[in-house]
C-alpha positions as CSV (number, residue, x, y, z in Angstrom):
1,X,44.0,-2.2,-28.6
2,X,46.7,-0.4,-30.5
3,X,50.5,-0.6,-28.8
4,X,52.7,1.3,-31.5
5,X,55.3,-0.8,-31.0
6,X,57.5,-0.4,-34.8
7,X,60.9,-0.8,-34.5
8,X,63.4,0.1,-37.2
9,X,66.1,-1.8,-38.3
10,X,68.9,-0.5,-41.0
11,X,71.4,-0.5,-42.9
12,X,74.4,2.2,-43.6
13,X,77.0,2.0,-46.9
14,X,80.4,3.3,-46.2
15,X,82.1,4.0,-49.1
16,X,85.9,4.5,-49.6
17,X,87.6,5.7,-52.7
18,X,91.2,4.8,-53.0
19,X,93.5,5.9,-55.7
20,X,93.1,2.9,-58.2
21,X,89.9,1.8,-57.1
22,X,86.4,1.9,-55.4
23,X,85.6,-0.2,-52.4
24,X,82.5,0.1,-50.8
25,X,82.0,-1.4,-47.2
26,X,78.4,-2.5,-45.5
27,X,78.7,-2.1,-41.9
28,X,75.6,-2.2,-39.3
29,X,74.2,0.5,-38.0
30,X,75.0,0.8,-34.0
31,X,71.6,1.4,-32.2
32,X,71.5,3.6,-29.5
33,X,72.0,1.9,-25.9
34,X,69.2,5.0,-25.0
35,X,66.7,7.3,-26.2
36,X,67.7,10.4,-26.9
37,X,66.6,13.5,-25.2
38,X,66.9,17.3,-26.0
39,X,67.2,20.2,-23.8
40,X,63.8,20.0,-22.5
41,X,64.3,16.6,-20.5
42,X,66.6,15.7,-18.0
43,X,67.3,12.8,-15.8
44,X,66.7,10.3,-18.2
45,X,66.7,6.4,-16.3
46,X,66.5,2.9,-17.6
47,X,63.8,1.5,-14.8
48,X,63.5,-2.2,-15.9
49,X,65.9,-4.1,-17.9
50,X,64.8,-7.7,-18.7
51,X,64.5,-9.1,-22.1
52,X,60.7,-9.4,-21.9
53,X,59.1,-6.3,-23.7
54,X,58.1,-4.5,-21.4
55,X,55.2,-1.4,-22.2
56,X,52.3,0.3,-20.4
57,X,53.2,1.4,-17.1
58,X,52.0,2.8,-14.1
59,X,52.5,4.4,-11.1
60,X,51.3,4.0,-8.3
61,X,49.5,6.9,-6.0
62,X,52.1,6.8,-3.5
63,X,54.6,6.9,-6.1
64,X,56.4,3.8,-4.6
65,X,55.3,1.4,-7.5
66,X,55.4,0.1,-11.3
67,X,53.2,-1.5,-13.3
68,X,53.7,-2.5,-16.7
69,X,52.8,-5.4,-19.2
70,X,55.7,-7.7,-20.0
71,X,55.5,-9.9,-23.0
72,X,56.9,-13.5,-22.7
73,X,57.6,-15.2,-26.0
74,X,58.2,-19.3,-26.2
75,X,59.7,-20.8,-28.7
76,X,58.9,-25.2,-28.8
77,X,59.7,-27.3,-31.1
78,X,58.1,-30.6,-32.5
79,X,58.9,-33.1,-35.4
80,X,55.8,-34.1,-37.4
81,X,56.9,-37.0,-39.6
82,X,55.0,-35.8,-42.8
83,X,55.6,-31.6,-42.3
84,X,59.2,-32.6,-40.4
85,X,60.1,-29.7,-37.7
86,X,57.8,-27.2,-36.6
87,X,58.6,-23.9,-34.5
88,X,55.7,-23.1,-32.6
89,X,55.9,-19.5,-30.9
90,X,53.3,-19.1,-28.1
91,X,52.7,-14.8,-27.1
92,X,51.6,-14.5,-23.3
93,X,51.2,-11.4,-22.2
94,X,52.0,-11.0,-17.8
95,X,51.3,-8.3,-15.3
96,X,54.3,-7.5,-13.0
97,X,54.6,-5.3,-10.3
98,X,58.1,-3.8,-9.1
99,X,59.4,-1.2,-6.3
100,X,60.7,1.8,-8.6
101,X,64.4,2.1,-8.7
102,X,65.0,-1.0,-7.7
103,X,65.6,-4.3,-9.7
104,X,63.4,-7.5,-7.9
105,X,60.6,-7.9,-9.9
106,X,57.0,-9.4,-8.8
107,X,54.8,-11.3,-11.8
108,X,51.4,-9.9,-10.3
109,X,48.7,-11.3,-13.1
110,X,49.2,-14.0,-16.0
111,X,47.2,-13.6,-19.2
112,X,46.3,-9.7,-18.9
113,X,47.1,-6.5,-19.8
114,X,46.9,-2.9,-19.1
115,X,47.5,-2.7,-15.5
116,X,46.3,1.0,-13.9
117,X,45.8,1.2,-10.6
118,X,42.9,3.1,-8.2
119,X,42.7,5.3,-6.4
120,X,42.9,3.3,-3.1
121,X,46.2,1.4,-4.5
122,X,44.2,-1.6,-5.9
123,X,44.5,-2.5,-9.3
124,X,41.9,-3.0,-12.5
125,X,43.2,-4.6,-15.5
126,X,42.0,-6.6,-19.1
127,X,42.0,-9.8,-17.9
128,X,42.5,-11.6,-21.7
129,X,41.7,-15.6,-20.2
130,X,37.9,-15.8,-20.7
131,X,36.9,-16.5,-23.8
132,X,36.6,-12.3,-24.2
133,X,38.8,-10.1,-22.3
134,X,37.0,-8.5,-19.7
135,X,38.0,-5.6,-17.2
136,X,38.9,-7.3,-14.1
137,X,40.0,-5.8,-10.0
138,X,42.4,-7.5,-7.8
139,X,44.8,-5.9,-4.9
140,X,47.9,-5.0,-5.2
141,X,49.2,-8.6,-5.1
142,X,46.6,-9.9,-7.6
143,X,44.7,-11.5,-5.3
144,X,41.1,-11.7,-5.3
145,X,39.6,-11.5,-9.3
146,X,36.7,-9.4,-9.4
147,X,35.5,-9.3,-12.4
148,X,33.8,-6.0,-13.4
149,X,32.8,-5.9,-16.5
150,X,31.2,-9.0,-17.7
151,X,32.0,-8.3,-21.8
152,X,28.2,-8.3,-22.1
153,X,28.4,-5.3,-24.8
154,X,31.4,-5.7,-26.4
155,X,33.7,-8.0,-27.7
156,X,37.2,-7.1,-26.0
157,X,37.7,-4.8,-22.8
158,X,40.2,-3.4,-22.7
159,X,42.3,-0.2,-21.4
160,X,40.9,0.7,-17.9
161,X,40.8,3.6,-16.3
162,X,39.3,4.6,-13.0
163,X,38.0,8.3,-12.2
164,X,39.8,10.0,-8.9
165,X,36.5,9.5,-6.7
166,X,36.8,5.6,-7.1
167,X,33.2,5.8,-8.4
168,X,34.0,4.8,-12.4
169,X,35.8,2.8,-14.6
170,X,36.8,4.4,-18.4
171,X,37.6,1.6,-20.7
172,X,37.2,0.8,-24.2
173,X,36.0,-2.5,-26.3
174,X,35.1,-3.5,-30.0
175,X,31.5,-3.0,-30.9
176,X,30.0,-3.9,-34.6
177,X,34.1,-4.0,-35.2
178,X,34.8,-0.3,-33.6
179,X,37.0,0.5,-30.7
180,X,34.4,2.0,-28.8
181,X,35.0,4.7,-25.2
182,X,32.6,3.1,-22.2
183,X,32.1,3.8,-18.7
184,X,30.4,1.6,-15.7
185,X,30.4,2.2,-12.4
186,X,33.4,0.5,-9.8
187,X,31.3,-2.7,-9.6
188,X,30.3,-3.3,-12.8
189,X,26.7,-1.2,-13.2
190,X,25.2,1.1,-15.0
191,X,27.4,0.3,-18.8
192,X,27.3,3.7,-20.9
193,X,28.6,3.9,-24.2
194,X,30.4,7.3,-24.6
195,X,32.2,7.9,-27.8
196,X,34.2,6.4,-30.5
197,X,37.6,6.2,-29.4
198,X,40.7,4.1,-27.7
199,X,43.2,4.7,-24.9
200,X,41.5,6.9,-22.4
201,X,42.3,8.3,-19.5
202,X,41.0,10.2,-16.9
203,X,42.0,13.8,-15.5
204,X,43.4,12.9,-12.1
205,X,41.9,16.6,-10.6
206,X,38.9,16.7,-12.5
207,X,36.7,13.3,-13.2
208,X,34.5,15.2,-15.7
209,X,38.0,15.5,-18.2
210,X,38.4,12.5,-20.3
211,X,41.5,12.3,-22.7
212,X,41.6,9.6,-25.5
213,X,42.4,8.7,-29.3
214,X,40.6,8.9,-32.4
215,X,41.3,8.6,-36.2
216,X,41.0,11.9,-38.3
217,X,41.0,11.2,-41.8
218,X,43.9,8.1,-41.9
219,X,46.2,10.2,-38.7
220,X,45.3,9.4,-35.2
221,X,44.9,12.7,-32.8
222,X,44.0,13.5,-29.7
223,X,40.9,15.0,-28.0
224,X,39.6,15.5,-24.9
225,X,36.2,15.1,-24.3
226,X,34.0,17.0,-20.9
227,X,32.0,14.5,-19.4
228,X,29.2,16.7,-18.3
229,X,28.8,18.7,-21.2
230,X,29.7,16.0,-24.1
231,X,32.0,18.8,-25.5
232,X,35.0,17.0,-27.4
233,X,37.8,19.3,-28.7
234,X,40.4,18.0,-31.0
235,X,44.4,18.9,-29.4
236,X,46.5,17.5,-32.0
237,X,46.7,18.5,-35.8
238,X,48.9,18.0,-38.3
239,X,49.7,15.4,-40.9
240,X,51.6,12.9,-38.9
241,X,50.2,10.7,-36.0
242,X,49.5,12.3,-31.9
243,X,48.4,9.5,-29.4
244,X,48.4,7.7,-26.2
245,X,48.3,11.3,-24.3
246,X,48.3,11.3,-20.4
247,X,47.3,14.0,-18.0
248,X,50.3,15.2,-15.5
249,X,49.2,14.5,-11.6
250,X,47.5,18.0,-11.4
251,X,45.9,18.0,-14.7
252,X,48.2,20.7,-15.9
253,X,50.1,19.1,-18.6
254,X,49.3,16.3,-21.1
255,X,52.6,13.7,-22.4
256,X,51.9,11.6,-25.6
257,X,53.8,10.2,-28.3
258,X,53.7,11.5,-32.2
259,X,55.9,10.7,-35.3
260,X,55.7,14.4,-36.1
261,X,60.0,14.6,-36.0
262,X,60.1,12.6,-39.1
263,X,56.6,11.1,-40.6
264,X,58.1,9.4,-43.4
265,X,60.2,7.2,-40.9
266,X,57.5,7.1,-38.9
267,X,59.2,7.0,-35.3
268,X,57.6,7.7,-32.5
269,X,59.0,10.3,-29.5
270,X,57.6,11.8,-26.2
271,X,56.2,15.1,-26.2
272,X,54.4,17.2,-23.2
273,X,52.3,20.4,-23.5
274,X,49.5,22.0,-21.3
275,X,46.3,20.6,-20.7
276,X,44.8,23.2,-23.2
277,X,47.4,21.9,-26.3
278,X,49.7,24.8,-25.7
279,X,53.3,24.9,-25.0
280,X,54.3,22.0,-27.0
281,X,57.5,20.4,-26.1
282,X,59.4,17.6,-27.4
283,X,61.1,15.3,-24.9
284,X,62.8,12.3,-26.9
285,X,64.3,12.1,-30.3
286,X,66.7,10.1,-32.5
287,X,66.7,6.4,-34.1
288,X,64.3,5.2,-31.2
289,X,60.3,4.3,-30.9
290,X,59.0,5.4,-27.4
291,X,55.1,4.9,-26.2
292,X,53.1,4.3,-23.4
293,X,53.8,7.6,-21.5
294,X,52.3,8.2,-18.0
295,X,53.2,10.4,-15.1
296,X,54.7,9.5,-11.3
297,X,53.2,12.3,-8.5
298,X,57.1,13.6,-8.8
299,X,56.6,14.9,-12.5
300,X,58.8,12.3,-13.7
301,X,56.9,10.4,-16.9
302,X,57.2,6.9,-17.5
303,X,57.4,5.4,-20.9
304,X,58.5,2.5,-22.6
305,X,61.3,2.9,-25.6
306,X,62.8,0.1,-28.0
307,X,66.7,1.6,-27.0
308,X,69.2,-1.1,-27.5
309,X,66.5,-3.2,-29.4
310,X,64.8,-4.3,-26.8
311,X,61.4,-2.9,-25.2
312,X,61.7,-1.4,-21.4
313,X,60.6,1.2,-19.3
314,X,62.5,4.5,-18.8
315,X,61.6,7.8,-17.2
316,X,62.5,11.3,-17.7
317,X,61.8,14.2,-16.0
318,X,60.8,17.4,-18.7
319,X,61.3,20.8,-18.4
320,X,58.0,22.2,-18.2
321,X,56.9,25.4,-19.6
């Protein structure tokens, strides 16, 4: 499951001339300390801080809540008398759960990923400790694993999604090596393969509106796809990467991140525009990477943003059109 997570590093030459010679000085580039926004955002807030990365959030219905991955990295060491001293670096990636705008964190779920919560204010997420990650529902807590998928068809779950009625699960998983779109029902039933396709979400105000990524040509866009009808219809164009799109609490708007400002050095920003691809608006800009966007029922959208080299969550509000 793709996380767009490329952080640039650099380099800057000063160079001053004096009157009997050339000296040329290499000094560090300062990274911002936030993402930059343009006119059509406002509020901009840092909402976590730890040195985790921290990506994928969520809201929760009542708008009290965050979810979001967070990435613990440990470093051991060991001395093997005929190799000498090893670094072993062990990736775990956590669940925590916080109360928005303020600081106490809760871990919620060890050894998963891609928290979203239901309608109800439980929670379904890709547990990754079976021997394949499956999609898994707890409470708000993380207590009581019911496992819902079973990874019978496919080979990593992943991505979860639940419709507004409570009725099905969106998620995706690797078949014959593909990232493949699937739906079941809240317990597990009734396995469907849909499309070809990662990241999808559901329309909050209208379960038959599906919004996920696929590869066109070597650029990822975005599409949405009508549930009823099978009708998919391509939003995104262009020579430079559109993904990760989420629909707005209404189903009015759609934010997602593209590298469209600069392709060649390939950051990638927060944009918003209708539901129908219209109105395109971009939100953040600059030396940053942001991803993961997703809205609060306020219109605020959540994302997560490499400022000051290291990964958190921030929200903005935009300035729709």
């Amino acid at each position: 499951m793709p996380y767009f997570l490329r952080l640039h590093w650099g380099l800057i030459a000063m160079v001053g001339i004096g009157l009997s010679n050339c000296v040329t000085t290499k000094t560090q580039t300062v990274f911002p300390t936030a993402p930059g926004t343009t006119s059509n955002a406002e509020n901009l807030t840092r909402e976590t801080s730890d040195p985790e990365a921290e990506t994928y959030p969520s809201v929760s219905p009542d708008g009290k809540f965050l979810l979001y991955n967070s990435l613990l990295t440990t470093t051991t060491w060991n001395y093997d008398p005929n190799r000498g001293l090893n670094r072993n670096i062990d990736k775990r990636m956590n669940i925590v759960k916080k109360e928005i705008g303020k600081p106490v964190r809760n871990p919620l779920v060890q050894n998963a990923s891609d928290p979203t919560w239901t309608p109800n204010g439980d929670v379904i997420f890709s547990y990754v400790k079976p021997v394949k990650p499956v999609i898994v529902r707890s409470n708000n807590n993380g207590i009581g694993l019911n496992y819902i998928s079973q990874g019978e068809m496919g080979d990593a779950d992943a991505s979860p999604s639940m419709t507004h009625d409570g009725k099905k699960v969106i998620f995706t998983t690797l078949i014959g090596g593909a990232r493949m779109i699937c739906s079941m029902d809240a317990n597990g039933g009734s396995y469907t393969v849909i499309t070809e396709g990662d990241h999808p979400r559901t329309n909050p105000y209208d379960d038959s509106k599906l919004i996920y990524n696929n590869r066109v040509g070597n650029r990822t866009q975005i599409f949405t796809l009508d549930l009823r009808t099978g009708q998919k219809t391509q939003l995104t164009t262009g020579e430079y990467n559109n993904f990760d799109g989420a629909f707005s609490r209404d189903g009015r708007y759609i934010a997602f991140c593209s590298n469209r400002e600069n392709p060649t050095r390939n950051n990638n920003h927060l944009y918003a525009m209708r539901a129908d691809g219209t109105g395109l608006i971009q939100l953040t800009q600059g030396e940053t990477n942001e991803g993961d966007p997703c809205w609060g029922p306020d219109g605020q959208i959540y994302f997560h943003s490499n400022a000051e080299r290291n990964i958190n969550i921030w929200k903005v509000r935009p300035r729709l059109q």
